[in-house]
DRENLUM-406069 format. One record per atom (N, C-alpha, C, O): x, y, z. Coordinates in steps of 0.2 Angstrom, whole numbers, plus 2048, in hexadecimal, padded with zeros to 3 digits. Each point is the difference from the previous one (the first is absolute). Example, Ala and Ser with C-alpha at 12.3 -4.5 7.8 and 13.67 -1.06 7.14 Angstrom:
8427E4827/7FC806800/804806800/8057FF803/7F98067F9/804806801/7FC805803/803806801/
//
This chain:
2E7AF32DB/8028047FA/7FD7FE7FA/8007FA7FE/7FF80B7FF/7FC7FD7F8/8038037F8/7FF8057FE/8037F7801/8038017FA/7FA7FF7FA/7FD7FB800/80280B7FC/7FB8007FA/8047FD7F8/806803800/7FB7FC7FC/8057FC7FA/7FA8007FB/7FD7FB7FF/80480D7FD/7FE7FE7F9/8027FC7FA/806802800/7FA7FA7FD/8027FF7FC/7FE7FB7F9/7FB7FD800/8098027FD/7FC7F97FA/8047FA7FF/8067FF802/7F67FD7FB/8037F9801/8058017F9/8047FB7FF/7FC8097FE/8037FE7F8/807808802/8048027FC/7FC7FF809/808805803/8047FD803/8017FD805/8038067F6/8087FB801/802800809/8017FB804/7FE80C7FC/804803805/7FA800807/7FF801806/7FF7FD7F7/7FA801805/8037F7807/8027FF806/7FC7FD7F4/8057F8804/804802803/8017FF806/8058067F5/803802806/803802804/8057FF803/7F58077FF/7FF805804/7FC7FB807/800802805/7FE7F97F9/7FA7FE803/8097FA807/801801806/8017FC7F5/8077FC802/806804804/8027FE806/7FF8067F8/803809805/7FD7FF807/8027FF805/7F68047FA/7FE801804/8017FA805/802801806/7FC7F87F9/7FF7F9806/8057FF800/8017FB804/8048077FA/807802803/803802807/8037FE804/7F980B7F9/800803807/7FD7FD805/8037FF806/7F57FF7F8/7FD7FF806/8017FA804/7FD7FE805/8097FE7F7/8037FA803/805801806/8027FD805/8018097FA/807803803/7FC805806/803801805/7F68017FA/7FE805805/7FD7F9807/7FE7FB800/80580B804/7FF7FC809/7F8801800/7FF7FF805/7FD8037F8/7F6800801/7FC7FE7FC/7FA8027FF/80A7F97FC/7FE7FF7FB/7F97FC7FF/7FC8007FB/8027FB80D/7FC7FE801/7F98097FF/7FC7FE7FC/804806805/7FD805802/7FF8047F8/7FD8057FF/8067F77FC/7FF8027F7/7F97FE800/7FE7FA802/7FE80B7FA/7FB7FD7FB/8018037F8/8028067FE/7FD7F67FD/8028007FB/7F88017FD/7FC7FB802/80180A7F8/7FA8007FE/8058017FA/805803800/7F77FA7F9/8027FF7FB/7FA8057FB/7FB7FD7FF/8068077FE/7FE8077FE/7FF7FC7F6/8057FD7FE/7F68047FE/8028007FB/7FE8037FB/7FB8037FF/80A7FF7FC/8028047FC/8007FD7F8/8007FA801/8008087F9/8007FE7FA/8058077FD/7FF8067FF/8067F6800/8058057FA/7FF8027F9/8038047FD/7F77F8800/7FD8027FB/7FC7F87FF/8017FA7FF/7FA80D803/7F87FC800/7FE8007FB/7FA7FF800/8088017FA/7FF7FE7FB/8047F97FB/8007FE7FA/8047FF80A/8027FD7FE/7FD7F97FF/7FC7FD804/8078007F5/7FE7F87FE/8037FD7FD/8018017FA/8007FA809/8057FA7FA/7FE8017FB/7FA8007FF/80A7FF7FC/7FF7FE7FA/8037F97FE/806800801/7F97FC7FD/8047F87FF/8058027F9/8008047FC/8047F7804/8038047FB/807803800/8057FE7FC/7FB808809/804803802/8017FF806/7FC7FE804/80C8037FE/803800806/802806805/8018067FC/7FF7FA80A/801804804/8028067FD/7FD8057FF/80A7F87FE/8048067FC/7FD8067FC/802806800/7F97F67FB/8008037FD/7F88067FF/7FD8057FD/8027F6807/7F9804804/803807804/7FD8057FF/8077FA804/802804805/8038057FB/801805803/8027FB7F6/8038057FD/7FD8047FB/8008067FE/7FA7F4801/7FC8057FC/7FC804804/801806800/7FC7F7805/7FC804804/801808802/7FC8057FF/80C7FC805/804805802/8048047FC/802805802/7FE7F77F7/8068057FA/8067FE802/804804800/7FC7F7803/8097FF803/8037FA7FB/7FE7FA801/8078097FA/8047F97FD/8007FA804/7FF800806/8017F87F5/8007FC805/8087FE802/8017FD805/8038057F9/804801803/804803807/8057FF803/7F68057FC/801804807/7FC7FD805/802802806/7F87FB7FB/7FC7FD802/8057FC801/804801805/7FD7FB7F9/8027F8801/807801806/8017FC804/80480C7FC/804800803/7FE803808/8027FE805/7F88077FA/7FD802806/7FE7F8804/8007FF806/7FD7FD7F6/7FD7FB803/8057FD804/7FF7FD806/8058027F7/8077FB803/804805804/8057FE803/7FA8067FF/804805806/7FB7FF807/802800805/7F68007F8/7FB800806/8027F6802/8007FE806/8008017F7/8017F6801/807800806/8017FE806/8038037F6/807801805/7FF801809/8027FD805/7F880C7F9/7FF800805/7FB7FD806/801800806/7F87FC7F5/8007FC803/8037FA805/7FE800806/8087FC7F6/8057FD803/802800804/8017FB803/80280D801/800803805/7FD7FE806/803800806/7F67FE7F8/7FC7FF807/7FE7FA7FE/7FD7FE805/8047FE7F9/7FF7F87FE/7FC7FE7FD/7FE7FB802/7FD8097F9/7FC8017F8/8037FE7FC/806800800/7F67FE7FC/8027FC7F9/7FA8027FC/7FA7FE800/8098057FC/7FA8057FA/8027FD7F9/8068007FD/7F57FE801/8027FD7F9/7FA8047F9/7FA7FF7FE/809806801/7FF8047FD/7FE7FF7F8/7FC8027FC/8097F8803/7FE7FE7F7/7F97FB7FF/7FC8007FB/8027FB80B/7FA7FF801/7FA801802/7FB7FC7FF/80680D804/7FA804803/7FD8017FB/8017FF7FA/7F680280A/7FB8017FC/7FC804801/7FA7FE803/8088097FA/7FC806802/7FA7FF801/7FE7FC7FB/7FE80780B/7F9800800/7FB803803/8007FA803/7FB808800/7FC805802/8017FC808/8017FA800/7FE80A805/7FF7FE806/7FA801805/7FF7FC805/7FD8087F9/7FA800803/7FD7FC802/800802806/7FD7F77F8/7FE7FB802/8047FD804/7FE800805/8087FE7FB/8067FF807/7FE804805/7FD7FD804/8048097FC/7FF806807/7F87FE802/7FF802806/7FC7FC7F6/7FB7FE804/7FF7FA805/7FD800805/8087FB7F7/7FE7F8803/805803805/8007FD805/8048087FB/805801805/7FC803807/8017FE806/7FC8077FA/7FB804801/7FB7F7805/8017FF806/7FB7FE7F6/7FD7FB804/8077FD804/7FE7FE806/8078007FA/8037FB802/802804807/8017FD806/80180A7FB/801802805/7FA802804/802801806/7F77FF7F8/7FB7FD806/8017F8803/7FF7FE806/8038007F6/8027F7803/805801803/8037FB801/800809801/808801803/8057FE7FB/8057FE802/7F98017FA/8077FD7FB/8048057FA/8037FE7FB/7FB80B80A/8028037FA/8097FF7FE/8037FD7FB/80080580A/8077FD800/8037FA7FD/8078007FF/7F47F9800/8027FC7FC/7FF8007FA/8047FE7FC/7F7805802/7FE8027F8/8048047FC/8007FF7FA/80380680B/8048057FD/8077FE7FE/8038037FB/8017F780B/8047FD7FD/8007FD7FC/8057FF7FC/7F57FD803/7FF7FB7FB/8018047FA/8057FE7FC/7F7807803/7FE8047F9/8058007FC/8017FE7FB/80480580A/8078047FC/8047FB801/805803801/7FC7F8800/8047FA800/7FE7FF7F8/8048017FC/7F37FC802/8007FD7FD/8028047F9/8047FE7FB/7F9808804/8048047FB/8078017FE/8028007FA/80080380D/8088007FD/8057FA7FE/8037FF7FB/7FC7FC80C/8037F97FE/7FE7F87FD/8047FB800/7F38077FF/7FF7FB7FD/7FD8027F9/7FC7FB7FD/80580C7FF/7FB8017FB/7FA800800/7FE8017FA/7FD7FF80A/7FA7FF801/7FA8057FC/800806800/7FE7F87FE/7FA8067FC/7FC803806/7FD7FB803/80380B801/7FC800803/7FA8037FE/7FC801805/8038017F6/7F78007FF/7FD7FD7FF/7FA801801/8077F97FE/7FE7F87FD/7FD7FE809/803800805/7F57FF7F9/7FD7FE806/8017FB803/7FF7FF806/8017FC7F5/8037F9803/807800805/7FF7FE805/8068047F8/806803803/7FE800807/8017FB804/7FB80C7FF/7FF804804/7FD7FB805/803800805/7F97FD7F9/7FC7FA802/8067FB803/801801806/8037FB7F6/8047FB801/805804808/8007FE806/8038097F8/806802805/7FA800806/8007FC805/7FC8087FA/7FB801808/7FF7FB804/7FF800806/8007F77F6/7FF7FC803/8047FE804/7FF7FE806/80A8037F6/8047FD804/803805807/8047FE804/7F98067FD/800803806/7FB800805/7FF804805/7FF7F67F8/7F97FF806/7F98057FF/7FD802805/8018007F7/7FB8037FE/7F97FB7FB/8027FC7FB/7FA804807/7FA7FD7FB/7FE8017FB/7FB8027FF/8097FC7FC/7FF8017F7/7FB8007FF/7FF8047FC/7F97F9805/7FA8027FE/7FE806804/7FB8027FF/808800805/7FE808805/8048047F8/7FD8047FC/8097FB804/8038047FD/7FE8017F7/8008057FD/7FF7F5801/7FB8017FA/7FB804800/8008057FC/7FB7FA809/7FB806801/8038067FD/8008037FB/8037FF80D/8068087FF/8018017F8/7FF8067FE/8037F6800/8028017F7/7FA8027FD/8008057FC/7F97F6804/7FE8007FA/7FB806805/7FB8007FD/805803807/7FD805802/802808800/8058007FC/7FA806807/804804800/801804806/801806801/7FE7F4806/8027FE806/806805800/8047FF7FB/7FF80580B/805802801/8018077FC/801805804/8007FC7F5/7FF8067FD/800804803/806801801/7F7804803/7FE806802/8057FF805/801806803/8037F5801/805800805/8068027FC/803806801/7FF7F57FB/8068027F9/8008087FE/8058037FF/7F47FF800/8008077FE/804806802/8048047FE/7F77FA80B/801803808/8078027FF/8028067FE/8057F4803/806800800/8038057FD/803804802/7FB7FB7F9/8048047F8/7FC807800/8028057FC/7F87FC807/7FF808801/805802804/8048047FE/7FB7F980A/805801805/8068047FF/802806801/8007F47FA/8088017FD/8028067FC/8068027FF/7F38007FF/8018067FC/800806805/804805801/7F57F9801/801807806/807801805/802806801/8017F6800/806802804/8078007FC/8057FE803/7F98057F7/8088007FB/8017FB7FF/806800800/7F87F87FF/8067FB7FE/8008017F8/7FB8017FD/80B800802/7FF8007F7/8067FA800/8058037FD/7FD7F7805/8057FB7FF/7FB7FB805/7FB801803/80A7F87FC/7FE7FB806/8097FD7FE/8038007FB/7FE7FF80A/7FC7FD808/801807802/8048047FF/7F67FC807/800807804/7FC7FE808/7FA7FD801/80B805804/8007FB806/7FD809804/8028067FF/7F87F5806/7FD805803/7FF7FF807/7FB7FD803/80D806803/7FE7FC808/7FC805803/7FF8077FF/7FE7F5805/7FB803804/7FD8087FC/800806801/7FE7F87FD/7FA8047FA/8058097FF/7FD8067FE/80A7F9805/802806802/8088017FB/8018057FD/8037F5802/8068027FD/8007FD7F7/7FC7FB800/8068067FB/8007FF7FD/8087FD7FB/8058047FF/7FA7F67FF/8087FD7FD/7FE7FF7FA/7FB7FD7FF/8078067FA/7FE7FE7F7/8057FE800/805803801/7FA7F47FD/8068007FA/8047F6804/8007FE805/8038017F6/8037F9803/804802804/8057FE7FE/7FC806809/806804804/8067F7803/7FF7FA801/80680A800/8047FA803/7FD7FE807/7FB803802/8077F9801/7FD7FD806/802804806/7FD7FF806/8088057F9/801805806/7FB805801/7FF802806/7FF8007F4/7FC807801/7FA7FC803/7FD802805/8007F87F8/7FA7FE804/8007FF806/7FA800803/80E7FE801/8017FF808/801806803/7FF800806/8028077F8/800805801/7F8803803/7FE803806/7FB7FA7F3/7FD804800/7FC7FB808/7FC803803/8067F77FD/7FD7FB805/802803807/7FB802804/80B8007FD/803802805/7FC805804/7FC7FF805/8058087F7/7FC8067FF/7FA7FD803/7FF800806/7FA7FD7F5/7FC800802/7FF7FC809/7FB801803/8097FD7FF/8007FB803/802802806/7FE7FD805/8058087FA/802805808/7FB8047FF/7FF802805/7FB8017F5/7FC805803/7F97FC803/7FD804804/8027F57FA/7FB7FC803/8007FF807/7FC7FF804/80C8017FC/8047FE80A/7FC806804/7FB7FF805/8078087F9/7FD807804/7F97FD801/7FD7FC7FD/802809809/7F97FF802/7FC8077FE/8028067FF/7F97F9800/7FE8097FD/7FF802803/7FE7FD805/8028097FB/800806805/7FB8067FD/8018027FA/7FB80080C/7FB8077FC/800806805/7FF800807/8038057F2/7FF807802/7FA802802/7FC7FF7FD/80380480A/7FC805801/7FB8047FD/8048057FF/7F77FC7FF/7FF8087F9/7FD802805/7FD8057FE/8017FA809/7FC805805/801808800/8058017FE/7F7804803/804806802/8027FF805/7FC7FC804/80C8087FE/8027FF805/7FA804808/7FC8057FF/8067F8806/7FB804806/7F67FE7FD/7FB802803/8067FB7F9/7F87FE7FE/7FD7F9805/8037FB802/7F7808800/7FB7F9803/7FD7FF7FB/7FF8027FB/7FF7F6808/7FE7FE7FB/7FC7F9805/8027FC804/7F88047F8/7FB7F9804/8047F87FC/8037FF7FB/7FC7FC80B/8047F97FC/7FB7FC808/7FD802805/8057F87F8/7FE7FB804/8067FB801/8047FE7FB/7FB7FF80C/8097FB800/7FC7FA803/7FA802803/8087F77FC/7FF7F7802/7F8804808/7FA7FF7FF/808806807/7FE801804/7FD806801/7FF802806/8008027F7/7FA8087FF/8028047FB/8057FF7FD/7F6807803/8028057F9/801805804/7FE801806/8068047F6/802805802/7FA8057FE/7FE8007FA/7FF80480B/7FE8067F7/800805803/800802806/8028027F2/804808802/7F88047FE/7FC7FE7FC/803807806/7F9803801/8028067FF/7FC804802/80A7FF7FA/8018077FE/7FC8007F8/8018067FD/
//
């Protein structure tokens, strides 16, 4: 079974979403039979630290939202992190473009390490503050998951991966994602949004009895029609 998972490393809800899901798939009886593909996405690709300012108030200028209002949405998504055993430290955050993350992300999963990289990522953003545009940053976390930091250097100072990053985020547009996380099983059902972990055992479930059936195919012959074939031992042929 193949799970496709839009999303960005600077989304709350995405860790979330991401924590719900390995959830379910901890509780599902085939879980050895999960594959997980890590899809990426930018919620505004124009984004860039600025030094100086904090999370808060980047985030309130940017959107038009009091920072009081910010600060209390922040602290209601944080709770909810909690929830799932997240720890988001929002007064330390440090808004910042993701692009270059989703590429080194992009190389680490030809190395088979996309699923380490991805928890890396969002770990180090939400609960250790980490700048992730800063290439050094990018550099130090890939190492620690076993990736080759002069490989991963290259990736940076090159524009390696790009057009794969691209790929994703046309993808995402072609098939309606307008939010992340946005979960895609077997190229067929569609989940938006940090859902609880019931709905993702639901949707495991469902796929998972239709993978069990064996396919079966209709006939489109006309009916009383011949027709030439050949079997393992002679052909048939029809000579009307």
């Amino acid at each position: 079974m193949k799970i496709e998972v839009w999303s960005d490393f600077v989304c709350p809800f995405c860790y979330i979403g991401k924590r719900k899901l390995e959830h379910a798939i901890n509780n599902f009886s085939q879980k050895d039979r999960v594959n997980i593909e890590y899809k990426s996405y930018q919620l505004d690709p124009n984004a860039k630290h600025i030094p100086g300012k904090d999370f808060y108030q980047t985030f309130s200028e940017l959107k038009g939202i009091p920072l009081d209002q910010v600060k209390a949405m922040n602290h209601q998504v944080g709770q909810q992190a909690e929830t799932v055993g997240l720890t988001y430290h929002f007064d330390t955050m440090k808004y910042a473009n993701t692009f270059d993350a989703h590429r080194v992300a992009k190389y680490a999963e030809q190395k088979g390490k996309g699923k380490e990289i991805t928890e890396r990522f969002l770990y180090a953003y939400f609960t250790e503050s980490k700048l992730m545009s800063d290439h050094s940053t990018l550099i130090q976390l890939a190492g620690e998951t076993g990736l080759d930091e002069e490989e991963v250097r290259e990736v940076l100072e090159t524009n390696r991966y790009t057009r794969d990053v691209r790929e994703d985020i046309n993808v995402a547009r072609q098939i309606g994602v307008q939010g992340v996380p946005f979960f895609v099983f077997n190229e067929k059902y569609a989940v938006s949004g940090a859902q609880p972990a019931e709905v993702f055992q639901e949707v495991l479930e469902k796929v998972w009895e239709e993978e069990k059936q064996k396919p079966t195919l209709t006939s489109l012959n006309p009916t009383q029609s011949k027709t030439s074939y050949c079997t393992d031992e002679t052909c048939e042929i029809n000579e009307d």
